[in-house]
Each structure stands twice: as structure tokens, then as C-alpha cells.
SETORSE-129525 format. One record per residue (C-alpha): residue number from 1; z, x, y. Coordinates in steps of 0.05 Angstrom, whole numbers, plus 5000, padded with zeros to 4 digits. Example, Ala and Ser with C-alpha at 12.3 -4.5 7.8 and 13.67 -1.06 7.14 Angstrom:
// residues 2
1_5156_5246_4910
2_5143_5273_4979
// end
This chain:
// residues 393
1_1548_6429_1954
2_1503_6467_1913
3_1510_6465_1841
4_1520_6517_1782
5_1514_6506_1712
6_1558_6554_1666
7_1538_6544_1591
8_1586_6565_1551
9_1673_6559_1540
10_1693_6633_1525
11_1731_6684_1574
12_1659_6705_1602
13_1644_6633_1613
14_1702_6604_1643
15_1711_6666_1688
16_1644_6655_1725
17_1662_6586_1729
18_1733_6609_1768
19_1694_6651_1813
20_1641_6597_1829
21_1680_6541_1841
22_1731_6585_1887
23_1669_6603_1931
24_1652_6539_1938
25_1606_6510_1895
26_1596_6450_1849
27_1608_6476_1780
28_1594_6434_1709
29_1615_6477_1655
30_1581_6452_1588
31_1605_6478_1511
32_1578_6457_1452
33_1649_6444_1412
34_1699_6392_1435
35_1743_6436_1472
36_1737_6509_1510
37_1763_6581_1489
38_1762_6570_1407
39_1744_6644_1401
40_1802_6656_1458
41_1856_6634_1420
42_1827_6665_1348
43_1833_6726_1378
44_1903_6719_1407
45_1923_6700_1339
46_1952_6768_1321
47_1972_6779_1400
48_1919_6771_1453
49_1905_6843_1477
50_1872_6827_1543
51_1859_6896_1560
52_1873_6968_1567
53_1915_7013_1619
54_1870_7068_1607
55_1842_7096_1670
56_1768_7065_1689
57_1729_7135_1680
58_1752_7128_1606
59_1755_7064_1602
60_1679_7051_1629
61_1661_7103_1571
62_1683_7055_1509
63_1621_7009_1525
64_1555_7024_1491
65_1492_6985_1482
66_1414_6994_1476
67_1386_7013_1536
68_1448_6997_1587
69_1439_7035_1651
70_1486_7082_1674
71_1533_7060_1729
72_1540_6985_1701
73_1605_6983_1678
74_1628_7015_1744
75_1603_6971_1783
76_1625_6914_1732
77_1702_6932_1734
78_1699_6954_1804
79_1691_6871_1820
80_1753_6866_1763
81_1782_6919_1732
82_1845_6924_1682
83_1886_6918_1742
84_1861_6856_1764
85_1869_6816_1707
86_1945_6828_1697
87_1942_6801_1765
88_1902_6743_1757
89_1949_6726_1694
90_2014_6736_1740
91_1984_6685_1796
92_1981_6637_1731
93_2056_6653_1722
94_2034_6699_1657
95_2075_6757_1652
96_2043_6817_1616
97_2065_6886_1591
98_2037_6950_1566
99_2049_6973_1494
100_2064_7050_1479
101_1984_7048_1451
102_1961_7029_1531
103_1940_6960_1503
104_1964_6899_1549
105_1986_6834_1527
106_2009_6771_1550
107_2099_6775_1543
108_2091_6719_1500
109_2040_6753_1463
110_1999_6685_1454
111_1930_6654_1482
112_1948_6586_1485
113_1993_6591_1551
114_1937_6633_1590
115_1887_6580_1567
116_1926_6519_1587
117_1940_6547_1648
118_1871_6567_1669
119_1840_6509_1644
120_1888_6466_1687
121_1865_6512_1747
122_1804_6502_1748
123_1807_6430_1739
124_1840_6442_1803
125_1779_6472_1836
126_1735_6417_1818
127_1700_6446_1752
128_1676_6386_1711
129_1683_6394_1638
130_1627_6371_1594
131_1638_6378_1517
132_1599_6374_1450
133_1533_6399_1493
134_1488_6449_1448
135_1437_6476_1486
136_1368_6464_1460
137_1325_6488_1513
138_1330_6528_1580
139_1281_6522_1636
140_1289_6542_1716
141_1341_6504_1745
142_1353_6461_1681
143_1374_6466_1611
144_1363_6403_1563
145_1426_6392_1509
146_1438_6361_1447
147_1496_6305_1439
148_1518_6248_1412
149_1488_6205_1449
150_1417_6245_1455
151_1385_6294_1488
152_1416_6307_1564
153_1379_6345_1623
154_1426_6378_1666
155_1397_6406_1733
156_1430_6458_1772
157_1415_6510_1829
158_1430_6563_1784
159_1448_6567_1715
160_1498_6621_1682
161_1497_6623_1608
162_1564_6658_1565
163_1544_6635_1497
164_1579_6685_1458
165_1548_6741_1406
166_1550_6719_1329
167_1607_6737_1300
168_1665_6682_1288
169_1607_6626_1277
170_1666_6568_1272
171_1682_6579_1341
172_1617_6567_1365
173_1599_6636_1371
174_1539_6631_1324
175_1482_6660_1366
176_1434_6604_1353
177_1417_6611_1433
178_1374_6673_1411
179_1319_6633_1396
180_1322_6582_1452
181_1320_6647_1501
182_1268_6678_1464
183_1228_6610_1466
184_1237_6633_1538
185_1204_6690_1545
186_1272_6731_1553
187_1274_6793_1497
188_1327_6799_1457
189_1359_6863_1413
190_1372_6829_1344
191_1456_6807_1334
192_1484_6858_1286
193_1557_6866_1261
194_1613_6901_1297
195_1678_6916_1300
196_1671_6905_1223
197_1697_6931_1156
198_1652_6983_1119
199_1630_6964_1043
200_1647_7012_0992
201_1627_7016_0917
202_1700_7030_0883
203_1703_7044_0818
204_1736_6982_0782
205_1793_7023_0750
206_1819_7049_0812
207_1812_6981_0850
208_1885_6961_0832
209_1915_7019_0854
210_1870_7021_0921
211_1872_6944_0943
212_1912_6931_1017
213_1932_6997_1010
214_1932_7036_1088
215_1903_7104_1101
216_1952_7121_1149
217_1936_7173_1206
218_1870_7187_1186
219_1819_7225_1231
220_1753_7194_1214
221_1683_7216_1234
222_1617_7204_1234
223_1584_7270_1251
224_1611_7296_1313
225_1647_7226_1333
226_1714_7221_1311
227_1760_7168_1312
228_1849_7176_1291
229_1890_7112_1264
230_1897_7081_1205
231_1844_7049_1151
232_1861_7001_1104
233_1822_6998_1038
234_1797_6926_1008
235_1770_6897_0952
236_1698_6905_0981
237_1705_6977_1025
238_1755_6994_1090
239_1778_6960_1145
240_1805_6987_1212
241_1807_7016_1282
242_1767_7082_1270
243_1711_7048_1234
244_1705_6999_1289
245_1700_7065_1339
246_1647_7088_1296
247_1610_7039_1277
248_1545_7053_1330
249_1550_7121_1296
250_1552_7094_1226
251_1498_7033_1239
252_1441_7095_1271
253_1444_7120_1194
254_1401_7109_1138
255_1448_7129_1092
256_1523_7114_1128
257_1572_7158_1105
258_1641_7171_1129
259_1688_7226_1127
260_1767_7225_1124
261_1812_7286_1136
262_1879_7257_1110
263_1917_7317_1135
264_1881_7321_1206
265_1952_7370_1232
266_1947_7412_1187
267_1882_7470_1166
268_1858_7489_1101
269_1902_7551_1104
270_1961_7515_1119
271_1950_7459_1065
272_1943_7517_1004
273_2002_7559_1035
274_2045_7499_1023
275_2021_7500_0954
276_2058_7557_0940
277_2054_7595_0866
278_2015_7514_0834
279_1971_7540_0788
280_1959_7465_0759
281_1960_7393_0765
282_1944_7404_0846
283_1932_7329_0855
284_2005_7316_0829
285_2037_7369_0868
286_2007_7344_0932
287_2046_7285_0931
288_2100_7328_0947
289_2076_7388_0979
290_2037_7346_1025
291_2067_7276_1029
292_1996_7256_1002
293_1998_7174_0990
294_1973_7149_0926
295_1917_7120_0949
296_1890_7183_0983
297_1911_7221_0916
298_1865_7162_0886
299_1811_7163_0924
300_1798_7245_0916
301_1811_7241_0845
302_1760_7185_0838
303_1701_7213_0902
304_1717_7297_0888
305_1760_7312_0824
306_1783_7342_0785
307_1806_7405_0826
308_1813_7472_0795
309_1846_7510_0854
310_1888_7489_0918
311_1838_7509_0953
312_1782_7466_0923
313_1832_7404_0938
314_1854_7412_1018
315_1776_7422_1027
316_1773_7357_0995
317_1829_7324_1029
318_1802_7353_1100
319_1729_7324_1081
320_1736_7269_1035
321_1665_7245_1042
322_1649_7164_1028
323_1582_7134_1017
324_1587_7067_1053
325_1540_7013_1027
326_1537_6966_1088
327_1574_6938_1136
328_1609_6877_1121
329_1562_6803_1149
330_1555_6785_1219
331_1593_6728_1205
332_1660_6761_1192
333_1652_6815_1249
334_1703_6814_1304
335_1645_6829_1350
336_1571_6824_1353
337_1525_6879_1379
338_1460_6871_1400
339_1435_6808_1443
340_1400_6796_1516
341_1366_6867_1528
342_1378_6902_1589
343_1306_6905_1609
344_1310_6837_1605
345_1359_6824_1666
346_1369_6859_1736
347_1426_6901_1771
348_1469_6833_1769
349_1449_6799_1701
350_1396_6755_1730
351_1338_6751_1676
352_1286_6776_1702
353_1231_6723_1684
354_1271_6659_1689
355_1303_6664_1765
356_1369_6638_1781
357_1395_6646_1705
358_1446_6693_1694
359_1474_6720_1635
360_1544_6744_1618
361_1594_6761_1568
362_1585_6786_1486
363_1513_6751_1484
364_1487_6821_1537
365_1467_6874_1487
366_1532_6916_1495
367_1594_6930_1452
368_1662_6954_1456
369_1713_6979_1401
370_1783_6929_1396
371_1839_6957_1444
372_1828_6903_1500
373_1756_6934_1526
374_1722_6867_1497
375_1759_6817_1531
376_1757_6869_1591
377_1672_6864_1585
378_1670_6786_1591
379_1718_6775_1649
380_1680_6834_1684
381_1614_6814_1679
382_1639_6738_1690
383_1662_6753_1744
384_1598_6794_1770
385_1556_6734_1748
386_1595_6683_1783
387_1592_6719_1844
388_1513_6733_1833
389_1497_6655_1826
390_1537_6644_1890
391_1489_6696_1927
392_1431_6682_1898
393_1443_6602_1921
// end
């Protein structure tokens, strides 16, 4: 039987590992912790969103990265789209359902069931599971690891790696494969944060009243990119949804700043209409007037106050403009951008200078925002990978 190595325990990883072993093939799949799918079950911690119900044109426009050619994510979901992976959880007796925001979950809402059960699966299909392997170097049709008992050479008649981006280093997600593969030869975009919080210099006398306090129904923007939902402010800056939507936007500035409209339904017009015959304390009245939430109230006083006029304040409160500092380390990122470039690899991940090694999964310069379009990514292109080994042996 021929043989393919997959390097690497995540979704990506053990995907192309299904896919392999169903088309026949001999499949070792090496991690370098003691067990596969740590960063799986992390994220299922709050409820595993495995994807979105969104329809593929949209949902093929939420992935961005470098110099990704067009008509990749097409042909990525068309081999396993949204679809497809409730179904491949039902045939592991999985049930899923879609929540009012078009995000999908397991029933039970956890990762450790779906994990089990795949795991067990393939098991089934023959995969051989070899743990505590950290790759050290990569070569055609071999990699050498590092255990316990030594270095090990592993030969194969092609080689898949899934080794994860940076972000969530405890997992094994730490990116330290960047420079085995650029020991390689193969180019690689420098990891950066995503899907990250934003720092912010707060005053420290407005902290208190500011800390875990939500922004809710915001419409945030970065330019012309918006993004609507809710922003929770932190000791160090904000956290949430629309700054993970905008943070390619925000990370392309010198200078990031971002823009809240706190009222988003409502115009300028509107806002000092409501305001009626105020001739004073404006800030105070729109606490009333305009359900305005303390820490919104805070955060103009503190960014655009005082306010002489009604006027001056819904301006304000439809453009309250935020120097961010930085985004928030690598390390606590829900994602990592940046990774294998795309000149780097063909039409089907294959890198281009070491042939019969394929790449798949977070560590392929590409990001997504949270909503179920990350997971979506690495069973996508495991699945195309997986399917390119078997064709290319």
C-alpha cells in the first residue's frame, strides 16, 4: 500500500488523514503532544461552532490572505462545503443545529464527542497514531522527529503537513515549523495575530467604570469596512466579533484606529431631535433620550468631551474615534494570520520546491473571522490535501 505521512493532530490534520486512509492508503499520523485535537476541544470550550449556513458565494468571501488566488476557496468547499460537514458529523451519530446567527454546532454543543468519535473511526481505517513526534526537519519523502527516545526518520510516499498557525502555543500550535520549512527552501509570510483584542490606552480614572463592560450593537469600521455586534472593553483595550472582522483592515495601518457609531439606527438628525428643548448636561440626558450605556457615556466624555451642543455629541456618538495601540500577542490570538505563502504551493497545496509535500489547514497564509469559517478552512483544505496526496501517489 503506499504510504502517507500527515504531520500534525488538528481538524486540517486529521481530515486529510480520513480522506487518505478511506482511498486506500497507509496513513501514520504523527503530533508532537501526547494526544490529537488539543486546539479542537479549546475551541469547543464555549460551544464548538463548526461552521456557518451562510450560502458559499458569501461564505467563500470571509477568507483573506496575502496573495491567495481567486477561485481557491471555491474549489476548496466545493470538495466539502458547510453542507458536508453536518453530514459527516451525522454519519458519526453527531447531531447538529443552526443558531438564529447561521452558526452550526454540535446539539451537545461540545468537542469531545466529535473527537472521540472520529478518532475511533479512523482507527478503524487503519491510521496509526504516533505521539510526542516534533518535527525537526523535512526532506522529500521523509521528515526526521524529535522524541523521547531520539531522533526518528519516518519515510513516506507523500507527506501532508497541518501544523497549526501560532496562536494557542499550549496546544501545540506554536509555529516553530516556520523555520524547519524555511530551512527548506519553502517562503513563508511572517505569523501575526488574529482574531484578537485591540490595545487601548484608557485613562486610569475611567478604567473602573469601563472594565468587562459590553458595547452592545455597535457598528464598527475601519474605513470603508464595517463590522455590527457587540465589543467588550478590558483592562488592556476591546475585545469582540467586529474587531476580529476588521482586523486585516486595522493590521494594513500605521496608525490603527477604529471608529464606533453607538447609535448605528438612528442619524445625526434623529439623535438631536430626540434631544428635544436640552440646553445642558447633554451627556446626562442621553442616558435617557438615547438609552446611551455608561460606558459609551464614558468613553465620549473621556475620547470627545465635553459637548456644548446636541449636536456636537450624536456626531460624537456616530464617530467615536479610538486610537488603538496594538493588537494584543500572537500568543493569545484565537487565530494566526500569515504562514506558507501562496507562491509557495500549487493549485492543490503541493509546495512547489519540495514534491509530494502538501500543506493544509491555519499554517497556509489565509484567515478567517470566528462564526465557524475557521474550522470550515481546515476541513476544506484537508480534505483537498488528502485527496491531492492520493493522486499525486
Amino acid at each position: 500500500m503506499p504510504h502517507i505521512l500527515v504531520i500534525g493532530g488538528g481538524p486540517a490534520g486529521l481530515r486529510a488523514a480520513e480522506v487518505a486512509s478511506a482511498g486506500g492508503a497507509q496513513v501514520t499520523l504523527c503530533d508532537q503532544k501526547r494526544s490529537v485535537g488539543r486546539k479542537f476541544l479549546v475551541a469547543g470550550k464555549g460551544g464548538l461552532n463548526l461552521t456557518h449556513s451562510e450560502e458559499v458565494g458569501d461564505f467563500v468571501k470571509r477568507y483573506r490572505g496575502g496573495e491567495q488566488p481567486g477561485g481557491f476557496w471555491e474549489q476548496a468547499l466545493e470538495g466539502f462545503d458547510n453542507k458536508e460537514i453536518r453530514a459527516w458529523a451525522a454519519r458519526m451519530e453527531v447531531g447538529t443545529f443552526v443558531q438564529k446567527s447561521g452558526r452550526v454546532y454540535p446539539k451537545s454543543l461540545k468537542a469531545a464527542p466529535l473527537l472521540r468519535r472520529w478518532v475511533a473511526r479512523l482507527r478503524e481505517q487503519g491510521v496509526e497514531f504516533l505521539m510526542s513526534h516534533r518535527l525537526v526537519e523535512l526532506g522529500e519523502g521523509e521528515a526526521k522527529f524529535e522524541t523521547a527516545e531520539g531522533e526518528v526518520v519516518v519515510q513516506a510516499d507523500a507527506i501532508i503537513l497541518a501544523l497549526g498557525g501560532g496562536s494557542w502555543p499550549q496546544t501545540g500550535s506554536d509555529g516553530v515549523w516556520v523555520e524547519t520549512l524555511e530551512a527548506a527552501g519553502v517562503r513563508v509570510t511572517p505569523l501575526r495575530a488574529a482574531n484578537c483584542g485591540w490595545e487601548v490606552a484608557w485613562p486610569a480614572e475611567v478604567l473602573p467604570q469601563l472594565e468587562g463592560q459590553p458595547l452592545k450593537n455597535v457598528m464598527a469600521s475601519v474605513g470603508a469596512e464595517e463590522a455590527r455586534g457587540e465589543v467588550m472593553v478590558t483592562r488592556y483595550g476591546l475585545e469582540g466579533g467586529p474587531l476580529y472582522q476588521l482586523g486585516p483592515a486595522l493590521r494594513a495601518l500605521d496608525e490603527p484606529v477604529l471608529s464606533l457609531d453607538f447609535k448605528p439606527t438612528f442619524s445625526v438628525d434623529q439623535l438631536v431631535r430626540k434631544m428635544e428643548s436640552v440646553r445642558r448636561n447633554y451627556l446626562g440626558e442621553s442616558q435617557f433620550r438615547w438609552k446611551l450605556s455608561e460606558p459609551m457615556r464614558a468613553i465620549l466624555a473621556c475620547f470627545h468631551g465635553p459637548f456644548d451642543s446636541a449636536e456636537q455629541l450624536a456626531r460624537a456618538a456616530k464617530a467615536c474615534v479610538l486610537p488603538l495601540v496594538k493588537a494584543r500577542p500572537l500568543s493569545e490570538a484565537i487565530s494566526s494570520a500569515g504562514g506558507v505563502s501562496w507562491s509557495a504551493v500549487d493549485e492543490r497545496l503541493m509546495l512547489r520546491d519540495v514534491p509530494g509535500v502538501f500543506v493544509a489547514g491555519e499554517m497556509v497564509d489565509w484567515e478567517a473571522p470566528t462564526g465557524g469559517y475557521l474550522l470550515q478552512g481546515c476541513f476544506a483544505s484537508g480534505t483537498l490535501v488528502g485527496k491531492a496526496a492520493l493522486d499525486f501517489i
